[in-house]
C-alpha positions in Angstrom: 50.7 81.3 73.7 53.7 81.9 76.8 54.0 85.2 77.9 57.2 86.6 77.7 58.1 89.0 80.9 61.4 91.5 81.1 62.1 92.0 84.8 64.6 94.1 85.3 66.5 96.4 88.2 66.4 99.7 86.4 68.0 103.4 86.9 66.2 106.3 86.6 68.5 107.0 83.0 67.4 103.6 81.6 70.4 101.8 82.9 69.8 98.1 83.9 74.2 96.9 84.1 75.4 95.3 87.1 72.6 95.8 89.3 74.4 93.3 91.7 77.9 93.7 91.0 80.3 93.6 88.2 81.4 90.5 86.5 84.2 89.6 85.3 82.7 90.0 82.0 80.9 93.2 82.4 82.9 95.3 84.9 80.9 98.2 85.4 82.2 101.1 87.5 79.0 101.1 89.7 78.7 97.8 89.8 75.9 97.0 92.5 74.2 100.2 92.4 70.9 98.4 93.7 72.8 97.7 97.1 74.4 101.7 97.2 73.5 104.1 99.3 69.2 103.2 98.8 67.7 101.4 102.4 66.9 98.1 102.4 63.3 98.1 101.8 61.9 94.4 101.9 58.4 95.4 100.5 60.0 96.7 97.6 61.5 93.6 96.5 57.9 91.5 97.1 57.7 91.1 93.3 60.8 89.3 92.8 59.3 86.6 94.7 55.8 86.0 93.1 58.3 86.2 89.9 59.6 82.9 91.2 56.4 81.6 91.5 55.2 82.3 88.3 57.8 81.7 86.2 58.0 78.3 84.1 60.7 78.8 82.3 63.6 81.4 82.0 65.5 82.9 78.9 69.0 84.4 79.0 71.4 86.0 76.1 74.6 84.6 76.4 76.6 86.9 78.3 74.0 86.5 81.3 74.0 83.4 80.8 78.0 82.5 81.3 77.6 85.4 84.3 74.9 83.3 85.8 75.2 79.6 85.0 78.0 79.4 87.5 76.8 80.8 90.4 72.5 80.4 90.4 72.6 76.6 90.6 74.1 76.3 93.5 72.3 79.8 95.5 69.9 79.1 97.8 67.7 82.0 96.8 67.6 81.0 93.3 66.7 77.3 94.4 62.9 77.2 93.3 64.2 78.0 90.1 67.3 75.5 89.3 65.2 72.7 87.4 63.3 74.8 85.5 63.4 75.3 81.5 66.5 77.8 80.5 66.2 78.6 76.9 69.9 80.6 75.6 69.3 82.9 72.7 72.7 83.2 71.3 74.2 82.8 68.0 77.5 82.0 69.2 77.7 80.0 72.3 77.9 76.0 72.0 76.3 73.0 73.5 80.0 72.3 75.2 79.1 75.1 77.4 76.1 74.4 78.7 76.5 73.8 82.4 74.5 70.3 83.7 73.6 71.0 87.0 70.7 74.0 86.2 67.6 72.1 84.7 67.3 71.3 81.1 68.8 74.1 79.0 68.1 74.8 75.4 70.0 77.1 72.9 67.9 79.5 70.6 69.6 80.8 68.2 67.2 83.5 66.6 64.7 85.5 67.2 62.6 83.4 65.1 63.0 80.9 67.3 61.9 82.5 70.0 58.7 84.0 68.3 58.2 79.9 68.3 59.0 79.4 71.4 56.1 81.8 72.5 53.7 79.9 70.3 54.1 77.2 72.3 51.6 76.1 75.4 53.1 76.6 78.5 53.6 79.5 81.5 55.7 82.7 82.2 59.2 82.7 80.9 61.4 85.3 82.4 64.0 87.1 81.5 67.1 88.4 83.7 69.4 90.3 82.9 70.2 90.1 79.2 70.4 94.2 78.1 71.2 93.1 74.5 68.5 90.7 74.5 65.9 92.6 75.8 66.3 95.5 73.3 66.3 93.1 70.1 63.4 91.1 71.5 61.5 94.8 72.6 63.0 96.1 68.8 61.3 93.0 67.5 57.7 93.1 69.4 58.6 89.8 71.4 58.3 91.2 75.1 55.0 91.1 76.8 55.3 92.2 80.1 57.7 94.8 82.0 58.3 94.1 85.7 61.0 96.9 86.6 62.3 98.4 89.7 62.7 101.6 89.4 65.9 103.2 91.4 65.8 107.1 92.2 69.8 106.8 90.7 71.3 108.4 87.7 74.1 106.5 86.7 75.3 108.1 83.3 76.9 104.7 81.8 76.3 101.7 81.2 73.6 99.2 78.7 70.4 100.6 78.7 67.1 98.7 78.8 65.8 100.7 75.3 67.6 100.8 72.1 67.5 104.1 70.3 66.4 102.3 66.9 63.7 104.5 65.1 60.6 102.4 65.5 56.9 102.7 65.9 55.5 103.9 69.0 54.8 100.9 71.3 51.9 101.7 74.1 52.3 100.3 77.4 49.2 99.6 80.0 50.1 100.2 83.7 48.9 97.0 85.4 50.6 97.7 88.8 52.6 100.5 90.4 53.8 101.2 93.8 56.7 103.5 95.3 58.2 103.0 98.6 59.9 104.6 101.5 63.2 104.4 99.6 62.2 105.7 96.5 62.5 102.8 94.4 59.0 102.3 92.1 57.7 99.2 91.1 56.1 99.3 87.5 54.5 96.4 85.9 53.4 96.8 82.0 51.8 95.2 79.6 53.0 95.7 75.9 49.9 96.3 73.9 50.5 94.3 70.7 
């Protein structure tokens, strides 16, 4: 069974939108809010980097995906990751689209086939970005693992990470927490299923 992990740049108000900037297809007016006004604070980020090393595979919805696929392949911090697995979960976006220069690249186009996907034997797939996703895949008791980043920021707009649909409570086990000079807070979770 692969472990599906949400890692995610996250406001103190749940927002996770445009940590790093806005995109053309998701121009939000605080666009890089990770980079604003918080120090620098390499320690903080140490997490990001084990992510790299752990990760076998990584899962996108499609608007990350067409924000992504054009500029990861060809960064040089994102290098370790180019040739591995990217699976697309989108209902909408076809093979034509599919860039060829980022690994091998499959589309999912349910949930179901992601609850299959996780059946499978393999490592860590991780998932970036991908607000939509990550709600419908928490809604649906997909997500495993939380790595977030907690920013001391209230933005007031933009996607959340949690959807507001009435479900049952979901418990989460602190597995690792630190807070730093800055006052960003790293939180790990497991999803007890």
């Amino acid at each position: 069974m692969r472990t599906l992990i949400y890692t995610a740049f996250v406001s103190l108000d749940g927002v996770v939108d445009s940590p790093g900037g806005g995109s053309r297809s998701e121009d939000h007016r605080s666009g890089g809010w990770t980079f604003k006004d918080i120090e620098f604070r390499p320690e903080a980020y140490e997490i990001k980097g084990r992510e790299t090393e752990e990760a076998t595979a990584l899962m996108f919805g499609r608007t990350s995906y067409e924000a992504f696929s054009p500029l990861w392949p060809d960064m040089e911090e994102f290098a370790a990751l180019k040739e591995l697995p990217k699976y697309v979960v989108s209902t909408t976006l076809g093979e034509d689209a599919l860039v060829d220069n980022w690994g091998d690249i499959t589309i999912l186009r349910s949930l179901e086939d992601v609850a299959k996907l996780k059946e499978t034997d393999g490592g860590p797939i991780f998932i970036h970005g991908s607000a939509t996703l990550a709600r419908n895949l928490a809604d649906a008791g997909l997500i495993d693992r939380y790595h977030l980043l907690l920013y001391p920021v209230l933005l007031g707009a933009g996607k959340r990470m949690f959807s507001d649909t009435d479900k049952e409570k979901q418990m989460l086990k602190l597995v690792e927490s630190e807070t730093y000079a800055n006052g960003i807070t790293k939180l790990v979770y497991d999803v007890a299923h």
